[in-house]
DSSP file (Angstrom, degrees, kcal/mol; ACC not computed):
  #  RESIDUE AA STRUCTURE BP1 BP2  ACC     N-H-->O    O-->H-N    N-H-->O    O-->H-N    TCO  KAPPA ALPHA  PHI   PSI    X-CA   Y-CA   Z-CA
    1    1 A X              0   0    0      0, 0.0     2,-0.1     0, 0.0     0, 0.0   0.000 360.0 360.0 360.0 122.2   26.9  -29.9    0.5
    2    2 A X        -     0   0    0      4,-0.1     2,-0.2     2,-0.1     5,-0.0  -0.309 360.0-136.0 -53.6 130.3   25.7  -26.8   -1.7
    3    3 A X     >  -     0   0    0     -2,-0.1     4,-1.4     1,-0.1     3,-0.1  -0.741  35.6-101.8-101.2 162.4   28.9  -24.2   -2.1
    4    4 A X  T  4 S+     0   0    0     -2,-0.2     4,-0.1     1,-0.2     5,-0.1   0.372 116.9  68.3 -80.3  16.7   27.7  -20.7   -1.6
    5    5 A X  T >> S+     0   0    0      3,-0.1     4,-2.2     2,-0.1     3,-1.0   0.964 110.8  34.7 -71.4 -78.3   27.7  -20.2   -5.9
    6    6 A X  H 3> S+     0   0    0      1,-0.3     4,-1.0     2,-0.2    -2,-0.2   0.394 113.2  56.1 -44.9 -30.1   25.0  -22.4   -6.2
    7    7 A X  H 3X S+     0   0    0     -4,-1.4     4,-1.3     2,-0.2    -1,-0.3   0.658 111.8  49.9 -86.0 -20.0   23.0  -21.4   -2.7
    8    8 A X  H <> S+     0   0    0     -3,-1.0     4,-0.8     2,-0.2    -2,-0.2   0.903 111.2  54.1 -88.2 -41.5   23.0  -17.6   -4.1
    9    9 A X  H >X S+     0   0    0     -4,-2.2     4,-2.3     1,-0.2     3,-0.8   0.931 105.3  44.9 -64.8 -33.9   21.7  -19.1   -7.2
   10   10 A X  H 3X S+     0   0    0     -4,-1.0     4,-0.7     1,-0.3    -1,-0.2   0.840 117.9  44.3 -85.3 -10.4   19.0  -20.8   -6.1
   11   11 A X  H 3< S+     0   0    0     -4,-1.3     4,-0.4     2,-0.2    -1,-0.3   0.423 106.6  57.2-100.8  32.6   17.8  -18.0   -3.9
   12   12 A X  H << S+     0   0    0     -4,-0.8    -2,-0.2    -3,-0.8    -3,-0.2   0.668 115.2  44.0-103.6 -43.1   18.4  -15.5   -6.6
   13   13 A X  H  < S+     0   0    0     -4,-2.3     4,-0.2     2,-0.2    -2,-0.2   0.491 113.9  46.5 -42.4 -12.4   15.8  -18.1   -8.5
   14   14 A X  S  X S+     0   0    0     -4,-0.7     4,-1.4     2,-0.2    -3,-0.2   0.763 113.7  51.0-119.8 -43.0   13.7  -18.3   -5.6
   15   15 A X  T  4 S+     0   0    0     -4,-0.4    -2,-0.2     1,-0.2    -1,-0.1   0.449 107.8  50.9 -75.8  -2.7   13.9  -14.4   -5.4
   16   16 A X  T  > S+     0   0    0      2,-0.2     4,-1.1     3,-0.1    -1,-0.2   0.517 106.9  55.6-123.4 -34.3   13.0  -14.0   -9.0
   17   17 A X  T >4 S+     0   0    0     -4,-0.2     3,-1.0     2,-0.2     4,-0.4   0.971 104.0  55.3 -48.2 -79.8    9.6  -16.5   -8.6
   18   18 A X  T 3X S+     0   0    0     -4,-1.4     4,-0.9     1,-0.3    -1,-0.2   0.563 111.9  43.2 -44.1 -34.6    8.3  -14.3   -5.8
   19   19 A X  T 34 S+     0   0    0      1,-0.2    -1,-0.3     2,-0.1    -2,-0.2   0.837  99.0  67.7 -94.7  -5.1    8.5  -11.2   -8.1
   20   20 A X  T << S+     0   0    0     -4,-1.1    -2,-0.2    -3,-1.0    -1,-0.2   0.803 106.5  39.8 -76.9 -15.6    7.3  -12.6  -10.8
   21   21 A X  T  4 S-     0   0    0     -4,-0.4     2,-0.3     1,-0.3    -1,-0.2   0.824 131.2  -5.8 -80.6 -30.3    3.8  -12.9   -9.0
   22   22 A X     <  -     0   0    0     -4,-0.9     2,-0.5    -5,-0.1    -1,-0.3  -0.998  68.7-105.0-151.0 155.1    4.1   -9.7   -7.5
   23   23 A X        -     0   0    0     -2,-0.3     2,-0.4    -3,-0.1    -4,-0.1  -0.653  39.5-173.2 -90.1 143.5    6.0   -6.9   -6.9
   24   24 A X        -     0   0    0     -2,-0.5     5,-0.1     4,-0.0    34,-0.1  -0.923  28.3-114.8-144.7 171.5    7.5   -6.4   -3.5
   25   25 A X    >>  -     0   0    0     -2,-0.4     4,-4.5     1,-0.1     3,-3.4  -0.187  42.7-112.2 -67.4 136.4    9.5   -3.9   -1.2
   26   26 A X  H 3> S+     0   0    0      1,-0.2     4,-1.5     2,-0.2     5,-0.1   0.730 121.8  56.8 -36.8 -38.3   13.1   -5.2   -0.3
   27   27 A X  H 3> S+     0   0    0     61,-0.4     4,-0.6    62,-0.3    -1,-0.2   0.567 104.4  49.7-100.2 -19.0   12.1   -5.5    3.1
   28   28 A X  H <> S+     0   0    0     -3,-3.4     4,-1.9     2,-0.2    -2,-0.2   0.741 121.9  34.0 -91.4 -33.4    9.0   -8.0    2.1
   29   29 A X  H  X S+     0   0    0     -4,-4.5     4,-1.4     1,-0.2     5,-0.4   0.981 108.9  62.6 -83.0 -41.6   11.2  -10.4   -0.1
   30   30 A X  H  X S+     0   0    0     -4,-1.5     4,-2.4    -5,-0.4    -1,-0.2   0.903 110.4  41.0 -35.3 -61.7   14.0   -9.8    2.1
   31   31 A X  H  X S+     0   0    0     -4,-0.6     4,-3.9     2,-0.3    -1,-0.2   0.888 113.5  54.5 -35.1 -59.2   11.5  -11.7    5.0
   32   32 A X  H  X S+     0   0    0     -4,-1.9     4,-0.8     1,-0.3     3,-0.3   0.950 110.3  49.2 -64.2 -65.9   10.2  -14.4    2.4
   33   33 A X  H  X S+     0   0    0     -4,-1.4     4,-1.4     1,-0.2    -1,-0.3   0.583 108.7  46.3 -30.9 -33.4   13.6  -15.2    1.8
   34   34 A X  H  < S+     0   0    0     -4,-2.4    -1,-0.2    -5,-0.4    -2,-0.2   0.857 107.7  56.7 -65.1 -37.3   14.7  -15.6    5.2
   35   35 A X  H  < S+     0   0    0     -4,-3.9     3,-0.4    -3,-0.3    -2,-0.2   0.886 121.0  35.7 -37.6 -38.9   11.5  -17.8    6.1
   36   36 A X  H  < S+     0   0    0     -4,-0.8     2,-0.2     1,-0.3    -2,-0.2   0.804 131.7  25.3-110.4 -27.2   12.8  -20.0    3.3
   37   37 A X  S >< S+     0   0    0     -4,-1.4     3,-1.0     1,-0.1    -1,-0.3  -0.671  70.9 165.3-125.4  69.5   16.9  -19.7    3.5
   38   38 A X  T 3   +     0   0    0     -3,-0.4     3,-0.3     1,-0.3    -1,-0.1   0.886  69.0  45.8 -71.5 -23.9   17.2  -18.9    7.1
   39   39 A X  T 3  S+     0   0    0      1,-0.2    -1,-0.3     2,-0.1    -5,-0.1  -0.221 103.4  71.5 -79.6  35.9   21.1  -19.7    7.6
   40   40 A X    <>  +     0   0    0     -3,-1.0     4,-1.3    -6,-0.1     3,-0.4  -0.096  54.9 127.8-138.5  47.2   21.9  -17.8    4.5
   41   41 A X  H >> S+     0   0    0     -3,-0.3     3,-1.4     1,-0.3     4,-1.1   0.952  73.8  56.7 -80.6 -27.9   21.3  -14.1    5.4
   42   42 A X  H 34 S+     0   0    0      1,-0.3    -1,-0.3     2,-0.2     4,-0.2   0.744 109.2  46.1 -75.8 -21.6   24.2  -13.0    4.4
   43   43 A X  H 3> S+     0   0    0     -3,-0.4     4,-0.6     2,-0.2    -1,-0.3   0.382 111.6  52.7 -70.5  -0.6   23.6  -14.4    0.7
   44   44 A X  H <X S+     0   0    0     -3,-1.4     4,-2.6    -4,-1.3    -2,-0.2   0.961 101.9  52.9 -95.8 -18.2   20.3  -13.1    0.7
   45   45 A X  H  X S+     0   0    0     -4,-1.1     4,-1.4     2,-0.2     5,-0.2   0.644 108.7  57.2 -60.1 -47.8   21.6   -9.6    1.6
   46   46 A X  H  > S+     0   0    0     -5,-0.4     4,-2.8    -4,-0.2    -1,-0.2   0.860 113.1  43.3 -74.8 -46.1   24.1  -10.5   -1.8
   47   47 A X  H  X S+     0   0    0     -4,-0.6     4,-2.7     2,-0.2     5,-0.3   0.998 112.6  45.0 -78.6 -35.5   20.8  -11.0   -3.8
   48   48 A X  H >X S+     0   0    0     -4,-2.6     4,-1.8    -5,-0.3     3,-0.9   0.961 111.6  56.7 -48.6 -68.3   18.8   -8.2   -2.6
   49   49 A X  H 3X S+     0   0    0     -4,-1.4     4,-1.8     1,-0.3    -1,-0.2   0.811 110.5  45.3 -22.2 -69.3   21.9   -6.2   -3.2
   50   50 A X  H 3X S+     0   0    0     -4,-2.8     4,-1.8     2,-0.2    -1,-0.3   0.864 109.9  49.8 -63.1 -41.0   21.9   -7.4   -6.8
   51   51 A X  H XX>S+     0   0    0     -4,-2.7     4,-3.1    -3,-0.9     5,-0.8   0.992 111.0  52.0 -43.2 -84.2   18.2   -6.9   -7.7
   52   52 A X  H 3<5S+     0   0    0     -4,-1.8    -2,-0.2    -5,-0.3    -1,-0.2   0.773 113.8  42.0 -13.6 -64.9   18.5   -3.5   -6.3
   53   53 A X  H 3<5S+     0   0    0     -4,-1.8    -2,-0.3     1,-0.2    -1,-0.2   0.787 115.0  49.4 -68.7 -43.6   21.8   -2.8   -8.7
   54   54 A X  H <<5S-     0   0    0     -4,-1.8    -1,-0.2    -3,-0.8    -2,-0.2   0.854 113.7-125.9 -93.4 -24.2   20.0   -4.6  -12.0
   55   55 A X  T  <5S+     0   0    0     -4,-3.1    -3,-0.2     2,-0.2     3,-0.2   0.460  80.7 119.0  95.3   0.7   16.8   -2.1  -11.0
   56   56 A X  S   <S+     0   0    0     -5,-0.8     2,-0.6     1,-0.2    -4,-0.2   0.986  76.9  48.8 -75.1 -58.9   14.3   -5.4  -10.8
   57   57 A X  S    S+     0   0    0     -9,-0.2     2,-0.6     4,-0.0    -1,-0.2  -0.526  73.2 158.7-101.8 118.7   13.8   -4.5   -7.2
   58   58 A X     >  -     0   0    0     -2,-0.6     4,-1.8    -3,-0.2     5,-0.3  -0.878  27.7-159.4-133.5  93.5   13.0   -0.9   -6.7
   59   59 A X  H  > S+     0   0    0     -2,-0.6     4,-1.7     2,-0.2   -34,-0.1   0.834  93.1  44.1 -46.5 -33.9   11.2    0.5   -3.4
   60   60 A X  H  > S+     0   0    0      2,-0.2     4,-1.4     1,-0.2    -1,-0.2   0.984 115.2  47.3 -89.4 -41.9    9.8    4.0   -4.8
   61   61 A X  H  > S+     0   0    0      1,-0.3     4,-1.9     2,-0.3    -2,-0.2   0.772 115.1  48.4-108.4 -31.1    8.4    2.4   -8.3
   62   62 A X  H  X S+     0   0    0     -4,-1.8     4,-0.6     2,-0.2    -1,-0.3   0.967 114.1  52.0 -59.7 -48.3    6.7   -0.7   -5.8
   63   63 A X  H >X S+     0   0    0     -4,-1.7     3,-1.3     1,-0.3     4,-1.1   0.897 109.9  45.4 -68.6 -35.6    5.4    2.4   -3.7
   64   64 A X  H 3X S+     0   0    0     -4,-1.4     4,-3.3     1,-0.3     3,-0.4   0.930 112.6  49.7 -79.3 -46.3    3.9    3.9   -6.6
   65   65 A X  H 3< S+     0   0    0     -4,-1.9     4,-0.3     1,-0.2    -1,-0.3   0.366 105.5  52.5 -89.0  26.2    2.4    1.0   -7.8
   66   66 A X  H <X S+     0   0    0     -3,-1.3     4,-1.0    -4,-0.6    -1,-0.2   0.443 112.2  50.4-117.2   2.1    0.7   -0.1   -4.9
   67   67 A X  H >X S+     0   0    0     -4,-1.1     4,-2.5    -3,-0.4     3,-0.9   0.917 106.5  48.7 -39.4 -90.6   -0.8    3.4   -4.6
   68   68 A X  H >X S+     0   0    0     -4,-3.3     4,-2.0     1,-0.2     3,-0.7   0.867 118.3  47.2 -36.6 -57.0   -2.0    3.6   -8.0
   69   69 A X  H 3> S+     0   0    0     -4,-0.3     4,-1.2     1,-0.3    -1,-0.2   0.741 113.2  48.5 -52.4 -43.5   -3.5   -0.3   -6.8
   70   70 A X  H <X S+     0   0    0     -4,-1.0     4,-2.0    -3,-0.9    -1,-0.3   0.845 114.5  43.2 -33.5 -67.7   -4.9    1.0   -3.5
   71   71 A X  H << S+     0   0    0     -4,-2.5    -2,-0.2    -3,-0.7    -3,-0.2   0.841 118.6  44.2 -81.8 -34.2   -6.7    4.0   -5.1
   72   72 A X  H  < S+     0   0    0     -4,-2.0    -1,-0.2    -5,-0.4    -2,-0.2   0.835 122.9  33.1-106.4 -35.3   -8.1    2.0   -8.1
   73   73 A X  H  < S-     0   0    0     -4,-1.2     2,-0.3     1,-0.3    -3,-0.2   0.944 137.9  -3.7 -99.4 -42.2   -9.3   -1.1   -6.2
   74   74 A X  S  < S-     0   0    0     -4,-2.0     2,-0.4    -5,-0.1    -1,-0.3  -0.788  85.9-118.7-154.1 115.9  -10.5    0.1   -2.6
   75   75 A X        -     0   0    0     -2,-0.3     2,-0.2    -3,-0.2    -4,-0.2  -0.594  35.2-178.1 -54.8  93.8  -10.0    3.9   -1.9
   76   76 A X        -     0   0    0     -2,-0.4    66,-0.2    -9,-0.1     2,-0.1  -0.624  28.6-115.6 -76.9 149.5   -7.9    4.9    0.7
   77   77 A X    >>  -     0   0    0     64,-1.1     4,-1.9    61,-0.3     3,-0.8  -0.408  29.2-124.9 -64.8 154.6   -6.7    8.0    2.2
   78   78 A X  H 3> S+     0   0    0      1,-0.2     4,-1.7     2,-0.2    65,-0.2   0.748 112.3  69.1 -88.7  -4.2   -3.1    8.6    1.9
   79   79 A X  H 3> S+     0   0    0     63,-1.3     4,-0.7     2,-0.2    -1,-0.2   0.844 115.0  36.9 -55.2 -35.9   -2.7    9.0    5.9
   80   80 A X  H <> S+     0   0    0     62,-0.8     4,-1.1    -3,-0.8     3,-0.4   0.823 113.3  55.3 -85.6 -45.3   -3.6    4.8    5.4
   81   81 A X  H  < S+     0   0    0     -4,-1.9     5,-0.4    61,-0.4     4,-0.2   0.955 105.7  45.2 -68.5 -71.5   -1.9    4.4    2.5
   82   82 A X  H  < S+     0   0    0     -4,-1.7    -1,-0.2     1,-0.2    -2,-0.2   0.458 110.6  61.8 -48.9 -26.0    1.6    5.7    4.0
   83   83 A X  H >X S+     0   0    0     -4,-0.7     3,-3.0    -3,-0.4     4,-0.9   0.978 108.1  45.9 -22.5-110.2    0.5    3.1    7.4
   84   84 A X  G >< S+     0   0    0     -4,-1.1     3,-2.6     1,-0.3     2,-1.0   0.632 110.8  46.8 -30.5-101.9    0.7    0.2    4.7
   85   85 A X  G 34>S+     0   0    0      1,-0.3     5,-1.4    -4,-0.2    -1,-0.3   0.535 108.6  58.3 -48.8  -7.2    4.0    1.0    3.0
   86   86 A X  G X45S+     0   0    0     -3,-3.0     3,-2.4    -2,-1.0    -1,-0.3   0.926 107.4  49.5 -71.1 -49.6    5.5    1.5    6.4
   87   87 A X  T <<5S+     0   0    0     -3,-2.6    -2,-0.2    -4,-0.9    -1,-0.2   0.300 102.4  56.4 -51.0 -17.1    4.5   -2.1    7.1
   88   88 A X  T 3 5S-     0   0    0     -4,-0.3   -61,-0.4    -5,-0.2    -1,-0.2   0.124 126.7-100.2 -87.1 -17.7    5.9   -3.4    4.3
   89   89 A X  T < 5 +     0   0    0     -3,-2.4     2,-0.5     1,-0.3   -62,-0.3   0.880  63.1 163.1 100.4  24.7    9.3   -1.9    5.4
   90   90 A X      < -     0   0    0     -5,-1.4    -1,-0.3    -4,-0.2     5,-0.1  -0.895  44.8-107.7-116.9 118.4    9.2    1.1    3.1
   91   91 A X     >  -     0   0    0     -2,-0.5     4,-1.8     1,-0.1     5,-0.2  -0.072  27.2-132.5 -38.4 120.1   11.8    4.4    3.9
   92   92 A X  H  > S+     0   0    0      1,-0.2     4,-1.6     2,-0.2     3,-0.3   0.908 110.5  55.9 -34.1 -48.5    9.6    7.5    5.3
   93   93 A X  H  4 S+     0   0    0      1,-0.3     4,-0.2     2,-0.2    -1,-0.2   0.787 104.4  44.0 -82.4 -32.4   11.2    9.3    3.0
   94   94 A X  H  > S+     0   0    0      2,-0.2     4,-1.7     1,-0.1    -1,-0.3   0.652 108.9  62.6 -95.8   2.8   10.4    7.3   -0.5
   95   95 A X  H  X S+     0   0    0     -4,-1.8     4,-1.0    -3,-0.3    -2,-0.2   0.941 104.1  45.7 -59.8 -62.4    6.8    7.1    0.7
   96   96 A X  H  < S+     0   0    0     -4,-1.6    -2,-0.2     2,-0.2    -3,-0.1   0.233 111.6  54.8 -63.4  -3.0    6.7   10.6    0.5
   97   97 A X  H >4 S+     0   0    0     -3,-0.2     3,-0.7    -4,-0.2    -1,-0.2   0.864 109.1  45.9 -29.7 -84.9    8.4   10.6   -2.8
   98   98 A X  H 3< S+     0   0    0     -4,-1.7     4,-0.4     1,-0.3    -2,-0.2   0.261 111.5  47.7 -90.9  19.4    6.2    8.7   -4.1
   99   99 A X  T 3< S+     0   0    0     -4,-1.0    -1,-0.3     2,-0.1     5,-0.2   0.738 110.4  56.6 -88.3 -33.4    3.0   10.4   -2.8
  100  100 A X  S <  S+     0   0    0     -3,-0.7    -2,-0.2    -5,-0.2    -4,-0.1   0.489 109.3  43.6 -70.6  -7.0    4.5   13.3   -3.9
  101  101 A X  S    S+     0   0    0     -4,-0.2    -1,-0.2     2,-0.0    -3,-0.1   0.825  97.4  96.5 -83.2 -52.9    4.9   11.9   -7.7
  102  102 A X  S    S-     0   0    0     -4,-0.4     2,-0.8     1,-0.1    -3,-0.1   0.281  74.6-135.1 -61.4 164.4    1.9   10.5   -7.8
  103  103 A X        +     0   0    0      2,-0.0     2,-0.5     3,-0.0    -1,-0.1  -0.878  37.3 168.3-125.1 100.3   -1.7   12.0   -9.3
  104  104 A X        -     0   0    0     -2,-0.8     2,-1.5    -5,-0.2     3,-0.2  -0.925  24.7-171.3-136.7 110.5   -4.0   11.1   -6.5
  105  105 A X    >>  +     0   0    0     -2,-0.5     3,-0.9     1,-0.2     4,-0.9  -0.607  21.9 161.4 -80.3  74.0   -7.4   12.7   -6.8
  106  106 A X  H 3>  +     0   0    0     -2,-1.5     4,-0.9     1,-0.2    -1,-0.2   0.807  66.4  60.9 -93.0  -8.5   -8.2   11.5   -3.3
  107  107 A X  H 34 S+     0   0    0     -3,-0.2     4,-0.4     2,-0.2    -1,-0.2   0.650 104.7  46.7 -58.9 -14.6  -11.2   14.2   -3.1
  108  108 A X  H <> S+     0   0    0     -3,-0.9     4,-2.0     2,-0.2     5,-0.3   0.435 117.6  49.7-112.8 -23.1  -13.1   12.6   -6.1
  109  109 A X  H  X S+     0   0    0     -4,-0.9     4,-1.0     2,-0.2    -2,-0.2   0.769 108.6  48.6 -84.3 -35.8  -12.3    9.0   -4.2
  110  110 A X  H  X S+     0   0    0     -4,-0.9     4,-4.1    -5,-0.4    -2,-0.2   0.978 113.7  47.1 -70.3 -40.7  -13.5   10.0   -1.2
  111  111 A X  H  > S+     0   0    0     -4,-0.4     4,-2.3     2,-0.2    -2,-0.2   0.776 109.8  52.4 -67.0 -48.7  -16.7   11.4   -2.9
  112  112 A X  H  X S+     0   0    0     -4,-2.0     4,-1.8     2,-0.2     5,-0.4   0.935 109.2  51.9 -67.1 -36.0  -17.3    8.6   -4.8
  113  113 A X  H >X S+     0   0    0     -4,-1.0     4,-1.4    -5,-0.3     3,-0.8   0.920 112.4  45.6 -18.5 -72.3  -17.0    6.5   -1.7
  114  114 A X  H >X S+     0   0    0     -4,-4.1     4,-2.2     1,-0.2     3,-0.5   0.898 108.6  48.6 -52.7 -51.2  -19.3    8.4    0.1
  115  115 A X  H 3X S+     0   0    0     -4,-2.3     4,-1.6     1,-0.2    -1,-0.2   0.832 113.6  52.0 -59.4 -33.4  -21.9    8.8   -2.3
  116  116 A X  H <X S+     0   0    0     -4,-1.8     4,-0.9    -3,-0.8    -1,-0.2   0.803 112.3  44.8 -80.8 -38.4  -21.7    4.8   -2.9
  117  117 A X  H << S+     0   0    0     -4,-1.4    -1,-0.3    -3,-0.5    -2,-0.2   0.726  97.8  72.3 -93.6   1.9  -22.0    4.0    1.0
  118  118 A X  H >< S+     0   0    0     -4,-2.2     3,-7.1    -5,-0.2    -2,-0.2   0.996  96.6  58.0 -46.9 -60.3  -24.9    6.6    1.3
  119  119 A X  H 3< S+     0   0    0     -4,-1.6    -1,-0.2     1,-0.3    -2,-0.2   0.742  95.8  61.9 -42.6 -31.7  -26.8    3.8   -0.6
  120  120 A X  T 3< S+     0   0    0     -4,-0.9     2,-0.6     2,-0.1    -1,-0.3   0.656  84.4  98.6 -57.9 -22.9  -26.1    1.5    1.9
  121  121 A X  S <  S-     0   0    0     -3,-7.1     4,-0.1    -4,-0.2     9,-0.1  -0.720  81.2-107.0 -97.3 127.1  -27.9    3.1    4.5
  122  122 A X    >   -     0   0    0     -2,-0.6     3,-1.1     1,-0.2    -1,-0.1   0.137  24.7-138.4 -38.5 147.7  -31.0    2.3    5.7
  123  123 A X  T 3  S+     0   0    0      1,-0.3    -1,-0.2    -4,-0.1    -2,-0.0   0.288 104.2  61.6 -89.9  31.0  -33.5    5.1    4.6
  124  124 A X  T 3  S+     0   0    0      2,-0.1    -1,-0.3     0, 0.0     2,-0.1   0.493  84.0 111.9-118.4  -4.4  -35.3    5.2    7.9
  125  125 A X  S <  S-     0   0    0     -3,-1.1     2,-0.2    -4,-0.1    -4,-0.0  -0.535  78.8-110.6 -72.1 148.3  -31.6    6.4    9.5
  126  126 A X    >>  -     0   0    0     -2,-0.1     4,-1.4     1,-0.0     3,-1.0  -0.604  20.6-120.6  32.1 103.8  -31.7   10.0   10.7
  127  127 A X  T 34 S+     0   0    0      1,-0.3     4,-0.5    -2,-0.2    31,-0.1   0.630 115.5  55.0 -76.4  10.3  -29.5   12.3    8.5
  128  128 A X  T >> S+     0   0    0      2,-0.2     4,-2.6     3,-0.1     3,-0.7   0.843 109.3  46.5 -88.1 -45.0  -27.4   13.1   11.8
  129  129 A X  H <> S+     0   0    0     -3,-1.0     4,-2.3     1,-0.2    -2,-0.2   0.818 106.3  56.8 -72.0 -22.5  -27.0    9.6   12.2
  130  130 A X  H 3X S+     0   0    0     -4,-1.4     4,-1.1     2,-0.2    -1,-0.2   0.798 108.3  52.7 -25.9 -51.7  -25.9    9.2    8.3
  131  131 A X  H <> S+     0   0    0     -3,-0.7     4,-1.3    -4,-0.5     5,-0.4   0.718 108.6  45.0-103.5 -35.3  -23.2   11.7    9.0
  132  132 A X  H  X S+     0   0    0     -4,-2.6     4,-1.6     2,-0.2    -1,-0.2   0.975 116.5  44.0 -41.9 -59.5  -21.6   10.0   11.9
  133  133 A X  H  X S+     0   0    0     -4,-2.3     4,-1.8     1,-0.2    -2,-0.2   0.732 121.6  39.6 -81.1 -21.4  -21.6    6.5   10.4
  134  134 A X  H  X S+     0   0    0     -4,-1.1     4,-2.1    -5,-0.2    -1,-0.2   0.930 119.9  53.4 -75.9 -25.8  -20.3    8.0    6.8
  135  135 A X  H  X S+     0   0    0     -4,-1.3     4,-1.8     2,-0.2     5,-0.5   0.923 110.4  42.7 -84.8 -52.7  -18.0   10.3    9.2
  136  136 A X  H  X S+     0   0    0     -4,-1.6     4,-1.8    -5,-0.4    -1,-0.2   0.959 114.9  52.9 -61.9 -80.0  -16.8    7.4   11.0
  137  137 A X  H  < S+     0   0    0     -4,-1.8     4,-0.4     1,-0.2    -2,-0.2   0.730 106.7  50.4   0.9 -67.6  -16.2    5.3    7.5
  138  138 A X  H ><>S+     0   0    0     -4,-2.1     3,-2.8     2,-0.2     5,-0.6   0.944 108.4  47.3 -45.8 -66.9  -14.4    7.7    5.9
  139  139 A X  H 3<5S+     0   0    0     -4,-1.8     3,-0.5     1,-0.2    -1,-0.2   0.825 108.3  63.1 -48.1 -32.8  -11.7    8.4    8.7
  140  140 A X  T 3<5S+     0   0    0     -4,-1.8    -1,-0.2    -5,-0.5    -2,-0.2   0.790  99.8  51.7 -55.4 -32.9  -11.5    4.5    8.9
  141  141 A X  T < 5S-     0   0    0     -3,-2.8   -64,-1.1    -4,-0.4    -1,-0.3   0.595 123.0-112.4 -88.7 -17.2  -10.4    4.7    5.6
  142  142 A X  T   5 +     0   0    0     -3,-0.5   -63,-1.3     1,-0.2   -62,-0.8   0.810  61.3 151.7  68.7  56.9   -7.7    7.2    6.5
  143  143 A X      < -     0   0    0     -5,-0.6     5,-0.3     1,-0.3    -1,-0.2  -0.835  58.7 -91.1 -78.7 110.2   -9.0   10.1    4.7
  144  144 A X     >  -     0   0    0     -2,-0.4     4,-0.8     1,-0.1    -1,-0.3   0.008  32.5-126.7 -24.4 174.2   -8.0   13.5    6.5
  145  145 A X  H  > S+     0   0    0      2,-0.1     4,-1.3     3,-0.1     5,-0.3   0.817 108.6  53.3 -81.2 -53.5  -10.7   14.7    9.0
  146  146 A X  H  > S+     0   0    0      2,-0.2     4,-3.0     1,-0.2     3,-0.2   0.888 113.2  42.4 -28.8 -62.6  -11.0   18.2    7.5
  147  147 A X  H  > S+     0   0    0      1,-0.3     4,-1.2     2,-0.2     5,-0.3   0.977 113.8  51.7 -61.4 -49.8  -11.7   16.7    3.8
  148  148 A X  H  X S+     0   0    0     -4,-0.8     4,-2.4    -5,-0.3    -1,-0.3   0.779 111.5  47.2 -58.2 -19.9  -14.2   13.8    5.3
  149  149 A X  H  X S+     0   0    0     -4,-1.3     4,-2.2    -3,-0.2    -1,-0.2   0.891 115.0  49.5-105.7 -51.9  -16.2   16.8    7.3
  150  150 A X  H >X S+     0   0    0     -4,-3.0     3,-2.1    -5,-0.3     4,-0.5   0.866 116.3  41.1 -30.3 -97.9  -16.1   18.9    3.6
  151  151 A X  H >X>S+     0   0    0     -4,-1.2     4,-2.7     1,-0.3     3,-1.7   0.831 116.8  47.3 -57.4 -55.7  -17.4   15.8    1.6
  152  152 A X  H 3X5S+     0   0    0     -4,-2.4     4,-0.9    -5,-0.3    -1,-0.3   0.838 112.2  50.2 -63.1 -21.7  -20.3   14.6    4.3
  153  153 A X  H <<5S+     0   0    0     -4,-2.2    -1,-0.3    -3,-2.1    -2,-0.2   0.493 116.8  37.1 -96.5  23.2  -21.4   17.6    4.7
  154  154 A X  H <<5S+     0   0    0     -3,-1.7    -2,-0.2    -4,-0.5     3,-0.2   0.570 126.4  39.4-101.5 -14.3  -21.8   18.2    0.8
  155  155 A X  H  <5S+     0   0    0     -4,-2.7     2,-0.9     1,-0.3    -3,-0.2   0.629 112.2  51.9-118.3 -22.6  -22.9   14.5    0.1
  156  156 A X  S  <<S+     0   0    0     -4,-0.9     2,-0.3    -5,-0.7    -1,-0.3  -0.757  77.7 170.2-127.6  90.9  -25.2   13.8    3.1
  157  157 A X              0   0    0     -2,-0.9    -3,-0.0    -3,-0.2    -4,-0.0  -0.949 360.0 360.0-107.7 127.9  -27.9   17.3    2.8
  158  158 A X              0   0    0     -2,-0.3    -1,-0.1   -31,-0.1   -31,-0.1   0.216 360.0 360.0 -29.0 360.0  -31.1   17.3    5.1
């Protein structure tokens, strides 16, 4: 029988794998670690707890860099973004931190967006029907309404 020194250590290893591939919110390892030690929440609760204290596990510096990851790899609005880190178990209040930290041009992402899925569209499409389907796109992407209705009608001209 494992004594509970030795069960915190191996999921304090086990917890230490899992970030080293990625980072993730206390609420996502917290999970992966119960999937994997389910009769031991109350040591995994001791490791989280420690991670937290040493600063390897950090919620607002995960938020920030799955922003920055978000915006650089497939552009989202931050109405979408803030969706995802909610889903992942992430505090209203350090989402909104760390949107508020952040330097997110999401008008010059949205723009490029657009201009990129214009290309896409058949040219024989209708420029009303353009502006629907980019209109419709955008919001999907969870871009304000306001900005998407700005940018299509600057990007998609008769």
């Amino acid at each position: 029988m494992i004594n509970k020194q030795e069960q915190f250590q191996r999921i304090l290893d086990r917890a230490l794998f899992l970030l080293s591939m990625r980072m993730h919110s206390c609420f996502e390892l917290s999970q992966k670690l119960d999937n994997k030690f389910s009769d031991n929440k109350d040591i995994i609760q001791e490791v989280i707890s420690e991670l937290i204290r040493t600063g390897i596990l950090d919620d607002l510096r995960f938020s920030k860099e799955y922003m920055h990851y978000r915006l650089t790899t497939s552009p989202r609005g931050g109405m979408l973004i803030k969706a995802e880190l909610s889903k992942k178990g992430i505090a209203g209040s350090v989402i909104e931190q760390a949107l508020s930290s952040a330097d997110i041009d999401e008008l010059s992402s949205m723009k490029k967006l657009a201009i990129n899925k214009m290309k896409s569209y058949d040219k024989k499409l209708s420029m009303q029907k353009k502006r629907e389907k980019l209109t419709r796109f955008l919001a999907s992407r969870g871009f304000k309404l306001n900005s998407v209705f700005d940018v299509v009608k600057e990007v998609v001209r008769d």
